[in-house]
C-alpha positions, 0 to 999 in steps of 0.5 A: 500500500502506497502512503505518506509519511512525514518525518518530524517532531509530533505537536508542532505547528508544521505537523498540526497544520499539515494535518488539517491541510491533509484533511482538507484533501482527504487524505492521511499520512503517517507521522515518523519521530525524529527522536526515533531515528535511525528507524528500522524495519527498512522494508517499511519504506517501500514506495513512499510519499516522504517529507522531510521537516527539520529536527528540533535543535534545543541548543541555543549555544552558538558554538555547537550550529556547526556540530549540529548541522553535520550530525543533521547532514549525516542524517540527510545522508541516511535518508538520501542512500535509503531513498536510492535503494527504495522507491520513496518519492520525496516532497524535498530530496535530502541532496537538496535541502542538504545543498541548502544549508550551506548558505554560501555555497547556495548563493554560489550557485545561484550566482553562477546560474545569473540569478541576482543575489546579496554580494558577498565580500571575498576574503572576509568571514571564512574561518579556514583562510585566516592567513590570506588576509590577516594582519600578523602579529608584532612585537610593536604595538603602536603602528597604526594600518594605513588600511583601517585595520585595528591599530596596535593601540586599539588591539591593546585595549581589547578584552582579554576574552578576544584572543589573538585569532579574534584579533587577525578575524577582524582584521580580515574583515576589515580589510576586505571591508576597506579592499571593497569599500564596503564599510556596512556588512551582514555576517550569517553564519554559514549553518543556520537559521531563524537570525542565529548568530546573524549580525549586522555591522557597520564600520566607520574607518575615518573616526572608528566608529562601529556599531553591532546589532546581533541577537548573540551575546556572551552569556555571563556564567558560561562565556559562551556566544548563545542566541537570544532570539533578541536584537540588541545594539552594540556601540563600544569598540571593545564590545564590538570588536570581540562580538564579532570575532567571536561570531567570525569564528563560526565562519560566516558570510559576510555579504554587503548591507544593502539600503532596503525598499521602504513602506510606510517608515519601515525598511523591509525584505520579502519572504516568499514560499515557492512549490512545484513551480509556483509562488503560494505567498509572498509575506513582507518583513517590515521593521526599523532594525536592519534584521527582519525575521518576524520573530523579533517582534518585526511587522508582516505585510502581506505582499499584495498591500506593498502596492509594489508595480506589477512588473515588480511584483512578477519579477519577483516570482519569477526569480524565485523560481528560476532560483528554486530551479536551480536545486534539483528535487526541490519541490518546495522552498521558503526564499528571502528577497531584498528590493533595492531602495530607489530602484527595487531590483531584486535579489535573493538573499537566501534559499531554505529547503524547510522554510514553509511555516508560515503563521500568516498562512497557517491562521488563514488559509494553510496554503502552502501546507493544503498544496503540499498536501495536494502533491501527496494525494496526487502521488498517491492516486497517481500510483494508484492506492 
């Protein structure tokens, strides 16, 4: 018998909604615990519909985003060598939500295949090529760096937390800063989601001024950089410049902090949802912060209320599809777009093979998740349960 399964975690939003949109199609499908995993009795997996939804990761150390996204691409692994030796149909392949969790070689990618994307500053945030860039150490420490980089002095007067390889990360930031005259930056951590360990930083060379807004801080009792889920501001050097060594040890990309489209006094970014080809919502992210996710108390919009240009508002569909394209055995993908101020040309900031949540929808029409649902039945019939 031909069936659906979802793998997931029972009692969340993306199973309940699920749910009713699998009612609204008549359909069931069974549900497969993450704790369970690895499952056995292979001979089970026969002919399945499978979607995958992501584990939940109660950490909110920022220094384990890294372990936790190998032991999740392990797993992804799994599935993907079981889909090969079965015939499982998958709502999302595990290659392709794998590919996307690395955002800097999904923004490669796309960039390769024409699709305009957030530029991002080569030779700054990558953790394994410190010496290309960095400043080295010497034993004078009162020269200053024609190129704005830190100071001897101002080396001097960082905490004693921010060790020598924080020191020659920031470096390499703001030398690449300077090198491409780019003196306001996003850094994301290249694993991730939901503005984990996202920064936005500002910098200027002529008077030292930085500003940092994170939701990372240090916690107090630990030292360790965790996720707060809340968006704080960061002014003093000190503070700042051992933020963002410590966010830069992650890796991270580091991408140019482009003046975003405006509605009614709020700068805002685009959240679309795109399934077999077809955008299914299309959400604004409104907010007086340069970080938009919805969960830090910023403003949605749906995007018909933008009263962007027609032309605009299809050209935004269509990018999104041409990017989703670009990932074989992506069915469904969640996509973040910036509108350039003044001219409101798109580009993609990034791509996330699980980012179909959506209160906006699922507190009004489920959309997406009855489509999906949708996919489901017409697999089912289609292999004729």
């Amino acid at each position: 018998m031909r069936q659906a399964v979802v793998l997931g975690s029972p009692g969340t939003k993306r199973t309940a909604y699920l749910e009713k949109g699998a009612q609204a199609a008549g359909i069931v499908f069974r549900l497969l615990d993450w704790k369970d995993f690895p499952f056995e009795q292979e001979a089970s997996w026969e002919n399945l519909f499978l979607k995958i939804d992501p584990p939940l990761w109660e950490s909110c150390c920022l220094d384990e985003l890294n372990a936790l996204t190998r032991d999740y691409e392990g797993k992804l692994q799994w599935l993907a060598d079981l889909g090969a030796r079965h015939q499982i149909a998958f709502l999302n392949r595990p290659e392709a939500i794998r590919a996307l969790l690395d955002k800097r070689g999904c923004k490669r990618t796309l960039a390769m295949a024409g699709i305009p994307v957030t530029e991002e500053l080569e030779g700054a945030g990558r953790a394994e090529t410190l010496s290309e860039y960095a400043v080295v150490s010497r034993a004078d420490t009162t020269v200053e760096y024609a190129d704005g980089g830190l100071s001897g002095a101002e080396r001097a007067e960082m905490p004693g937390s921010c060790g020598l390889s924080e020191v020659n990360r920031v470096e390499q930031l703001l030398d690449a800063m300077e090198r491409h005259r780019i003196f306001q930056v996003f850094l994301k951590p290249v694993y991730g989601s939901g503005a984990a360990g996202a920064a936005a930083f500002r910098w200027q060379p002529h008077s030292g001024r930085v500003v940092l807004y994170t939701c990372g801080m240090v916690d107090s009792v630990t030292g360790r950089l965790v996720n707060t889920k809340r968006l704080r501001k960061f002014t003093d050097k000190n503070q700042v410049f051992s933020m963002v060594g410590r966010l830069l040890e992650l890796d991270c990309v580091a991408e140019r902090w482009y003046a975003k489209a405006e509605h009614d006094g709020f700068s805002y970014d685009l959240r679309a949802v795109v399934q077999d080809g077809r955008m299914d919502f299309l959400l604004a992210r409104l907010s007086s912060g340069p970080i938009t996710n919805l969960h830090l108390n910023n403003h949605p919009l749906s995007g018909e209320e933008l009263g962007l240009p027609s032309h605009i508002m299809d050209e935004v569909e269509q990018l999104c599809i041409r990017a989703a394209e670009c990932f074989p055995g992506l069915r469904s993908a969640g996509i973040d777009i910036l509108l350039e101020k003044g001219s409101l040309r798109p580009r993609i900031i990034e791509l996330n093979g699980q980012g179909d949540l959506i209160y906006q929808d699922i507190f009004d029409k489920n959309k997406i998740y009855r489509h999906q649902a949708e996919m489901m039945k017409e697999w089912m019939y289609k292999n004729q349960i």
